[in-house]
C-alpha positions in Angstrom: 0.0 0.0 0.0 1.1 3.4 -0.9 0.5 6.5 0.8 0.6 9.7 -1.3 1.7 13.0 0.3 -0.4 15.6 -0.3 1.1 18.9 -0.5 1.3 21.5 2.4 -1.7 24.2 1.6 -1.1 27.1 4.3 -4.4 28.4 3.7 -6.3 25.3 4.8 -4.8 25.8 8.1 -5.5 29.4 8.0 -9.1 28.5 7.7 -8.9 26.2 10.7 -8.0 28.6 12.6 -10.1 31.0 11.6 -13.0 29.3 12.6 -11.9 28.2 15.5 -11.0 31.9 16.8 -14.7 32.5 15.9 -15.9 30.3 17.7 -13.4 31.3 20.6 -14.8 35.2 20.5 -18.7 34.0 20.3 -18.2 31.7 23.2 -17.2 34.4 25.0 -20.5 36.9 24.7 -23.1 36.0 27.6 -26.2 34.2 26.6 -28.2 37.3 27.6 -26.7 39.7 25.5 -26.2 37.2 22.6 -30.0 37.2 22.8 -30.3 40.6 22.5 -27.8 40.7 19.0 -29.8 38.1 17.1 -32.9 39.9 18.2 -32.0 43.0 17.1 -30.8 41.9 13.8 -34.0 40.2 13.1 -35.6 43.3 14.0 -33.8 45.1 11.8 -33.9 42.3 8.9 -38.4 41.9 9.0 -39.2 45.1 10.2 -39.2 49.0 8.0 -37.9 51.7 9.0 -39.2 55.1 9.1 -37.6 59.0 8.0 -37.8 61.9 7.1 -38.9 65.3 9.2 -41.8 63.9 10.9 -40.5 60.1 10.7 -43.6 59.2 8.5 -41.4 58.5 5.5 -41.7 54.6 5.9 -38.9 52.7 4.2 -39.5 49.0 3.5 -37.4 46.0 5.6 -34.6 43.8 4.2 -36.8 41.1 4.5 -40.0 43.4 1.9 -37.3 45.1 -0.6 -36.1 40.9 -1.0 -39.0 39.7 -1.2 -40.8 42.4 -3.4 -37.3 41.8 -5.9 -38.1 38.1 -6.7 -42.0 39.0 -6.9 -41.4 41.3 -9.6 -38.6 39.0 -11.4 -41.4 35.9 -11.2 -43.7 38.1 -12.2 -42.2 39.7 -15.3 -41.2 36.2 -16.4 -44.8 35.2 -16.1 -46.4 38.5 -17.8 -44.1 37.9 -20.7 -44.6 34.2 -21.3 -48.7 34.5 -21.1 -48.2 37.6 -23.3 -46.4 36.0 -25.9 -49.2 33.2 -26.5 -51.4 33.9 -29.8 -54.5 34.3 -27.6 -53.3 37.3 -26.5 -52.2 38.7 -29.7 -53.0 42.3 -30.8 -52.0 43.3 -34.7 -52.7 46.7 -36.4 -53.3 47.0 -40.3 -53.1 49.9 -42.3 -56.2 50.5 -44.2 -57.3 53.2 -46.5 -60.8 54.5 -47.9 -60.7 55.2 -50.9 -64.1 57.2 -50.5 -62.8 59.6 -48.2 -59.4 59.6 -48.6 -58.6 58.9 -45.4 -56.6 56.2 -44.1 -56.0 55.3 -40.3 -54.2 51.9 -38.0 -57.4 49.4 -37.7 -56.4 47.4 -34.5 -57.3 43.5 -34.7 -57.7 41.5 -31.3 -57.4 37.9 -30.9 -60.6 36.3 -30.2 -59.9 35.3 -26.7 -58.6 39.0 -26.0 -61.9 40.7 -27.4 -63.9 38.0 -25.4 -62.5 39.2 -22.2 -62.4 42.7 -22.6 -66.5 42.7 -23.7 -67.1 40.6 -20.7 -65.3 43.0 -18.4 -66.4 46.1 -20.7 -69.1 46.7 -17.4 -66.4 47.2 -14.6 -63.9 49.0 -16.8 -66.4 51.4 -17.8 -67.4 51.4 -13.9 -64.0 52.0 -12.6 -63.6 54.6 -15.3 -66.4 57.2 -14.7 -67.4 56.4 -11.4 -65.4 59.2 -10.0 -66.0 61.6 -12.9 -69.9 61.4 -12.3 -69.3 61.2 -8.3 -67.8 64.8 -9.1 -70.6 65.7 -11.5 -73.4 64.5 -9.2 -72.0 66.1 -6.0 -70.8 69.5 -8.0 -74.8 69.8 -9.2 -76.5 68.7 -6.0 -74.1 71.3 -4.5 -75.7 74.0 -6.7 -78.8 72.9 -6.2 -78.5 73.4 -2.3 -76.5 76.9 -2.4 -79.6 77.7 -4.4 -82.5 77.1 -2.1 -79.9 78.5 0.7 -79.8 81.7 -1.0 -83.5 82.0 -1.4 
């Protein structure tokens, strides 16, 4: 049987003792206070902090701004796969009448696209003018009352 000498690498034994002086300098904090540290750090990793003149500027944690990162990476991987399918295709011809002289972009919707925006045609158009008429409705009823004030 032969034994093979493996060469002398200084910095494996640099890394030996490197963790063994860690070790060394953490056994050396009281339990108590050790407690404390990892709390703290938590604290500071899950919870926001807040700025600003009045300290109401709220900044996001470690823990939001990292998870927030690989939401919007999933995300925009998603978005572009489903948006690259045909069913979701939107194309735009050039057309011309001849009558009027007039031409214009004429844009064509996949089937499945036109589907879904007619069946959620009612709660866009909701969404849309619901404040515009709230303003409308209040601005006249306002009127109406500084009229019959008046008189």
């Amino acid at each position: 049987m032969e034994k093979q000498v493996e060469k002398f690498d200084p910095s494996k034994l640099m890394d030996g003792v490197k963790d063994r002086i860690k070790a060394t300098f953490v056994s050396l904090i009281p339990d108590d206070q050790w407690e404390t540290m990892c709390d703290a750090e938590m604290k500071k990793f899950f919870e926001p902090t807040y700025g600003g003149y009045d300290n109401r500027d709220k900044k996001p944690s470690q823990f939001e701004t990292l998870v927030r990162g690989l939401m919007s990476e999933h995300c925009n991987v998603y978005l572009k796969e489903m948006f690259s399918k045909p069913e979701y295709s939107i194309t735009t011809i050039w057309e011309h009448n001849n009558s009027t002289n007039i031409g214009g972009n004429k844009v064509n919707l996949s089937e499945h696209l036109d589907a879904m925006i007619k069946e959620k045609m009612p709660d866009m158009m909701q969404a849309m003018f619901s404040s515009v008429m709230a303003d409308a409705f209040y601005s006249f009823f306002s009127q109406i009352q500084n009229k019959m004030q008046i008189r």
